[in-house]
C-alpha positions in Angstrom: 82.5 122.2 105.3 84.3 125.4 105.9 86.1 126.8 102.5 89.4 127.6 104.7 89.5 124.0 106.4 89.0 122.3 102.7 92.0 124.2 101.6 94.0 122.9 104.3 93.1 119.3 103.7 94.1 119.8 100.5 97.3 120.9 101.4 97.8 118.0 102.9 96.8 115.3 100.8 98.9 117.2 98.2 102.1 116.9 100.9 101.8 113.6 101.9 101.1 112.2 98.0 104.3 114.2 96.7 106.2 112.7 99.5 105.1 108.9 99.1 106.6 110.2 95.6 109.5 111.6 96.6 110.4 108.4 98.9 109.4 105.4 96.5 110.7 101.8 97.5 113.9 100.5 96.4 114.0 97.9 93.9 115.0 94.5 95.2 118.5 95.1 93.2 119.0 98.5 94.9 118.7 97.0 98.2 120.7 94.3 97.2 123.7 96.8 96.3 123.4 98.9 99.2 123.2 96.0 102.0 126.5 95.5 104.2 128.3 92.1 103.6 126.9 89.2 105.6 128.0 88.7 109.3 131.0 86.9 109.8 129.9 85.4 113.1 126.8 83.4 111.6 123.0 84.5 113.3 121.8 81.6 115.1 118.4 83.3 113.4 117.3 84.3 110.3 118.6 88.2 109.5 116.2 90.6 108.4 117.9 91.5 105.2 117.6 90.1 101.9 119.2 86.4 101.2 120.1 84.1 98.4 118.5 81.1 98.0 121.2 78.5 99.8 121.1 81.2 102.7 117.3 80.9 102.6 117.4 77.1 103.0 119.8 77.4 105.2 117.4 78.8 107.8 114.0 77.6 106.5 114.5 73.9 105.5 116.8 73.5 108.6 116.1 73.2 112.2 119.4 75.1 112.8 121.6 76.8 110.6 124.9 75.1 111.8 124.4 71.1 112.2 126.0 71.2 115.7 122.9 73.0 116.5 120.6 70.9 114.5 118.5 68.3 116.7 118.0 66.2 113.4 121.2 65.9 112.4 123.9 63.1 113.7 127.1 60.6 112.4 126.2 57.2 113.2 128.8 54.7 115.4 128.7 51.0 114.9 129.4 48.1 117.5 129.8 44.0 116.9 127.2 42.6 119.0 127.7 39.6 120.2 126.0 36.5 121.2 125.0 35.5 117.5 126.3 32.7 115.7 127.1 32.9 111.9 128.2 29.2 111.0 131.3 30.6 110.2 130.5 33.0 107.7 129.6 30.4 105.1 126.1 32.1 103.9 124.2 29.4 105.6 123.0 31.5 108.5 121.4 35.1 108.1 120.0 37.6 110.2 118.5 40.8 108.9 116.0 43.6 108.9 114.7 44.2 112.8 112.8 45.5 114.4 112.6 48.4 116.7 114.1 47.5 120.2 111.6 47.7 122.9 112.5 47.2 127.0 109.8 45.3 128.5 110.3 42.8 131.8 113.7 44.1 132.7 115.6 43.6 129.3 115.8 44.3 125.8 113.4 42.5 122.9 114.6 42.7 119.3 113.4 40.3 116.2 114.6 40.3 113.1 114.3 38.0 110.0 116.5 34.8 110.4 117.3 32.4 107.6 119.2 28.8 108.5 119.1 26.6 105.1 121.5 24.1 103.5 123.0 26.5 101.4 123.5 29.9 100.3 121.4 31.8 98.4 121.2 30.6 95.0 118.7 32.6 92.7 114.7 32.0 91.7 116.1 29.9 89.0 118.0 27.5 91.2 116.0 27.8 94.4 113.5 24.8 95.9 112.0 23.8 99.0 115.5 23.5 100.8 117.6 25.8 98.8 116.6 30.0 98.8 116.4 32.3 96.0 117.5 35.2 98.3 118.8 36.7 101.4 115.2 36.1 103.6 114.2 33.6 101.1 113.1 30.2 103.7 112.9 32.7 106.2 111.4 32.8 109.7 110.7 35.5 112.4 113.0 34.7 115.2 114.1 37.4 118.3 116.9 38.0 120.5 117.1 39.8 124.5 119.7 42.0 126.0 120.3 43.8 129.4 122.5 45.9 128.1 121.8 46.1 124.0 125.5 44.6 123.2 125.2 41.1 124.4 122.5 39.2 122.9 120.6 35.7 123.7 119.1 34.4 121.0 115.6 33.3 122.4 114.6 31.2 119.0 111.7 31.5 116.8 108.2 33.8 117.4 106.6 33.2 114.1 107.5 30.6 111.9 106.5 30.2 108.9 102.4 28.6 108.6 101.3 25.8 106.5 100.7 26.2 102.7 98.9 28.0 101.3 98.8 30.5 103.9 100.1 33.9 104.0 103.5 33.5 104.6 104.3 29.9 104.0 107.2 30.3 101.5 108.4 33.1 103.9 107.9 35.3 106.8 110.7 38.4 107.1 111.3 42.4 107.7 109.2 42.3 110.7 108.4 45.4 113.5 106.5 45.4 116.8 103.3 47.4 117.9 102.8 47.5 121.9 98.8 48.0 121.7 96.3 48.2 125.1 98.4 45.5 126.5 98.6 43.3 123.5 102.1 42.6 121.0 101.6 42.5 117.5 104.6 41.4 115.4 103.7 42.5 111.4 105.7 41.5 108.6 106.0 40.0 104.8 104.5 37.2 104.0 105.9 36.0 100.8 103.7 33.1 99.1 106.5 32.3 96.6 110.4 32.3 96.2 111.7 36.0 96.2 112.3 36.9 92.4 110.1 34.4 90.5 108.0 37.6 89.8 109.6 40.0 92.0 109.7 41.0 95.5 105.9 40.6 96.1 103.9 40.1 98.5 101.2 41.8 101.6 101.9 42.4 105.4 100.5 39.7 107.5 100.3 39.9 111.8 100.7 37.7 115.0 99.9 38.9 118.2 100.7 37.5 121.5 99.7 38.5 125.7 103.9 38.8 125.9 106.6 39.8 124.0 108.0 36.0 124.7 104.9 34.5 122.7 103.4 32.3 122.1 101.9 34.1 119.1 98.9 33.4 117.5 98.9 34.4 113.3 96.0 36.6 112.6 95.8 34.3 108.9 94.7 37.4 107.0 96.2 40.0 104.6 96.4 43.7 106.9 97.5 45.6 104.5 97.0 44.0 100.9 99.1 45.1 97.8 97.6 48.2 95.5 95.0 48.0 92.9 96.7 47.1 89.3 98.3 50.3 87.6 99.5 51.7 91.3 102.4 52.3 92.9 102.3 49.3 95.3 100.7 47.1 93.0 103.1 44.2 93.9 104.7 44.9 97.2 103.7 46.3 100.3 107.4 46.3 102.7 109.1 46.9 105.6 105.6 47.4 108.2 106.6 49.8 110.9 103.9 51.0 112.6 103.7 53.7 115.7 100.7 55.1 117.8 99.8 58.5 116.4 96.6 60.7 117.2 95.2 57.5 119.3 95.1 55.3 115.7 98.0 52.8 114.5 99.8 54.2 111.7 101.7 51.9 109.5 104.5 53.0 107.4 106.0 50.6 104.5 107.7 50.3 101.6 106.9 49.7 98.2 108.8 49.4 94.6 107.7 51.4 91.7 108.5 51.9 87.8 111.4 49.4 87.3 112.9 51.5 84.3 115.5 50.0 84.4 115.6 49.9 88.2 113.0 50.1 90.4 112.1 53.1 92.4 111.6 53.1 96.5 109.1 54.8 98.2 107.2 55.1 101.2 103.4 54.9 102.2 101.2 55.2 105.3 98.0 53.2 106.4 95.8 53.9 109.5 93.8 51.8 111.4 91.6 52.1 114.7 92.7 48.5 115.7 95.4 46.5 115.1 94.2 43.9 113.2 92.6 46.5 110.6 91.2 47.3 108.5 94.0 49.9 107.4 93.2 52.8 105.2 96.1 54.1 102.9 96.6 57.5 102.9 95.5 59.6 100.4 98.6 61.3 99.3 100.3 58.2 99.3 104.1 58.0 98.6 105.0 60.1 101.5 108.4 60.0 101.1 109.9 59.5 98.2 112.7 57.7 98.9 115.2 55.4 101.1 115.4 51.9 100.8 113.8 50.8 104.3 111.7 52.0 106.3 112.5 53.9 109.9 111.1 56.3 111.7 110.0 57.5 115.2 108.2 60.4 117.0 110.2 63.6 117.1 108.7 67.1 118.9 105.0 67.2 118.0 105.6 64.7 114.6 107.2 62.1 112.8 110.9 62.2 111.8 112.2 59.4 109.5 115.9 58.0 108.2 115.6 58.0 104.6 118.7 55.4 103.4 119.8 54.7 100.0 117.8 54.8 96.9 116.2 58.0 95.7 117.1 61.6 95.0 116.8 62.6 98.7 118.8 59.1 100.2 120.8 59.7 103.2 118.5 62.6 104.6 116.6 62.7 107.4 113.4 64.0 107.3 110.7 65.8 109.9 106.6 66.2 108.6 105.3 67.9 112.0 101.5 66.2 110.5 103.5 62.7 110.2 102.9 62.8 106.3 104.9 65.7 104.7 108.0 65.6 105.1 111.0 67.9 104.6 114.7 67.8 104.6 115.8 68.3 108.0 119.4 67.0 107.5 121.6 65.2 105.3 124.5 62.8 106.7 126.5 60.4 105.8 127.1 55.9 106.9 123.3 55.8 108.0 122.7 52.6 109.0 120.6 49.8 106.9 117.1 48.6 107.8 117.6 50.4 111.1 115.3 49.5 113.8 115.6 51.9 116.9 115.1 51.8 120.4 111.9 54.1 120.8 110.8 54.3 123.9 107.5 56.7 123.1 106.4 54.7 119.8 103.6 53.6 121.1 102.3 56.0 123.8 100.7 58.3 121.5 102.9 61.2 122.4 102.4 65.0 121.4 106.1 65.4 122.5 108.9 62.7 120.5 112.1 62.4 122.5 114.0 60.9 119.4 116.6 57.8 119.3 120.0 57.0 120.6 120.6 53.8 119.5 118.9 50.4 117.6 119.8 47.7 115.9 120.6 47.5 111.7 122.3 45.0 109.8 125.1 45.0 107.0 124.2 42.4 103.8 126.3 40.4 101.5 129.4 39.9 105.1 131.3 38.0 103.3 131.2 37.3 98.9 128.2 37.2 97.5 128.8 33.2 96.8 128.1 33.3 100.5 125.2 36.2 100.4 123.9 36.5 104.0 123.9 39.2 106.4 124.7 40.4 110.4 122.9 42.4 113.0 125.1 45.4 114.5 124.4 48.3 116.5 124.5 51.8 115.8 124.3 54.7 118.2 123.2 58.6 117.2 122.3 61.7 118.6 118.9 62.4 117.3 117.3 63.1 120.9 116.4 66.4 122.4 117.5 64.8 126.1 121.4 64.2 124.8 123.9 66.7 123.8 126.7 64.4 122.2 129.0 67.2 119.9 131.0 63.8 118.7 128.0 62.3 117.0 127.6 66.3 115.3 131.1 66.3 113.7 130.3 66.2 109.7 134.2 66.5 108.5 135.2 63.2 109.0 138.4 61.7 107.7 138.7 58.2 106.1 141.9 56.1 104.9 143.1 55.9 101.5 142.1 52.4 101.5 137.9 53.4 102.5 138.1 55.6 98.9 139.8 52.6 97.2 137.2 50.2 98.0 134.8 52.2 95.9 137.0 51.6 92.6 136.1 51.7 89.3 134.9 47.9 88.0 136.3 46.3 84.9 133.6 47.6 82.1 134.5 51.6 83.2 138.1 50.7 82.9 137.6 49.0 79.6 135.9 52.3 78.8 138.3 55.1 80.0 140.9 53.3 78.3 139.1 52.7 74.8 138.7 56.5 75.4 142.5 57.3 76.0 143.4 55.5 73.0 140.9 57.3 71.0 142.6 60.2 72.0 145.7 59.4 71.1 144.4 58.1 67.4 143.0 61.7 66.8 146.0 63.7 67.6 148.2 61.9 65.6 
């Protein structure tokens, strides 16, 4: 190499190495303290500078910064249906946990868990052949049609409960529809004893049926049986809801863990290649680690779910594009119980969820607890990507002095605030 031309490289290794010198990176807390305030008019994307962690979330765990602009988020509105007797509110009659809505032959199909015994509930202890432990204690699976999803007619019973000792003879509730190559399939608990002689247990059971009328014909077999001893779904397997994903039927349920001192609610999934099983648990099994029932429905390319009550993450609703982990994408507020939605792509294995509108939920305990039962109502939303409603994305509600009052304290934290006033008073005499 030619002397001259080496010096001249040099040269200019030696330039560029004293400048990368001269022009070293900030530190993350120089930036920081040279960075113009953030916009007042909020980026509908993420801005290339550097954020704290709330403003991180705000546009990574969210599918909008602002929930007017989130497609996940929505306030929930509630209607009195009618068409559905309650024997005057006297805790003989209940309806509760349905399913989703479907529209086949012109109308509406809904079923739900309906109890009709001589009494109210009464306890394990107190409970017999005649009179319940519980809520869906003596239960049967009975459905209801619509033409407009207000009005009901009750249609009567689709699966009642079978003969001892089969699955299901002490009760059948909490049941959901599958539409499958042509074919109905109800699933739902079938509870071989009174609800809380051990606890809630007890495995998913199917019928299946040519109509969504019936009749249906009980498959007589455990589809999805509880966990092995030691697991978290050891004694309960709840809530069924299955959907067609990736060709397969996906079940998710419900299950109650720990019980120190109350229990903890989470959520599974099992897959099967044919309705009537056999269903293979997933893996990573609880998929969601909380909410109290079990809803969800196809949303974009995945699943998005309702995630009520119970749990650190209650009242959210959450989006796994993969259908198994989910995320946060919104918190609200009044989501409805057991919600079972009108989804009209469940089952057509779509790569492209449209989201929900409206379904069917139920309130419990409608009158005292003396007469425990509970009532079907209908909620609507806005959690579909074909509806732009800005009154279900309001999230500064108002409520009545009497809503807060409601929520009072009960008579053992009184006793206690006012043992602790007078304790005060004692130490600074």
């Amino acid at each position: 190499m030619n002397r001259d031309f080496s010096i001249i490289l040099l040269m200019i290794f030696s330039m560029i190495t004293w400048g990368c010198q001269d022009n070293v990176a900030p530190t993350k807390e120089e930036a920081v303290s040279t960075q113009k305030g953030f916009p007042f008019w909020l980026p509908k994307e993420k801005p290339k500078r550097i954020l704290s962690a709330a403003m991180e979330r705000n546009y990574d765990n969210y599918m909008a910064p602002r929930p007017e602009d989130n497609e996940l988020y929505s306030q929930f509105k509630y209607t009195e249906l009618k068409g559905f007797d309650y024997h005057g509110g006297d805790g003989t009659i209940s309806r509760r946990d349905p399913s989703k809505v479907i529209y086949e032959n012109g109308k509406y199909y809904v079923w739900y868990t309906y109890r009709h015994t001589s009494t109210s509930p009464k306890g394990a202890e107190k409970s017999n052949d005649t009179i319940p432990s519980t809520d869906w204690d003596l239960a049967e699976i009975w459905y209801a049609t619509s033409t407009d999803g207000f009005t009901w007619e009750e249609q009567g019973v689709a699966v009642p409960r079978p003969p001892k000792p089969r699955v299901g003879w002490r009760s059948v509730t909490t049941t959901d529809i599958l539409k499958w190559k042509g074919k109905y399939y109800l699933y739902y608990q079938g509870f071989m004893e009174a609800s809380g002689k051990r606890g809630d247990d007890c495995p998913v059971a199917v019928s299946y049926a040519d109509s969504p009328d019936g009749p249906w014909t009980p498959h007589n077999e455990v589809v999805i049986a509880n966990g092995a001893e030691g697991e978290w779904d050891q004694y309960s397997i709840h809530d069924p809801y299955p959907i067609v994903r990736d060709g397969k039927i996906w079940i998710y349920y419900k299950s109650d863990a720990d019980g120190d001192p109350r229990l903890v609610r989470m959520q599974g999934l099992a897959i099967a290649d044919d309705p009537l099983g056999p269903f293979e648990k997933y893996p990573l099994n609880p998929v969601i680690t909380s909410g109290h029932e079990t809803t969800l429905f196809p949303f974009e390319q995945g699943v998005a779910a309702l995630v009520i009550k119970d749990g650190n993450e209650h009242f959210t609703i959450q989006y796994a594009p993969d259908g198994v982990n989910f995320q946060i994408a919104a918190i609200t507020s009044l989501m409805p119980t057991a919600a079972g939605p009108y989804v009209p792509d469940a089952f057509t294995n779509t790569q492209n969820g449209r989201g929900i509108t409206w379904g069917v939920s139920h309130i419990t305990n409608a009158t005292t607890w003396a007469q425990n039962h509970a009532v079907l109502l209908r909620f609507d939303c806005d959690l579909s990507l074909d509806v732009n409603d800005p009154a279900m994305k309001q999230h500064n509600n108002y409520y009545k002095p009497e809503f807060y009052y409601r929520h009072g304290l009960n008579r053992e934290q009184r006793e206690r605030i006012l043992a602790a006033n007078q304790d005060m008073k004692q130490k600074t005499k």
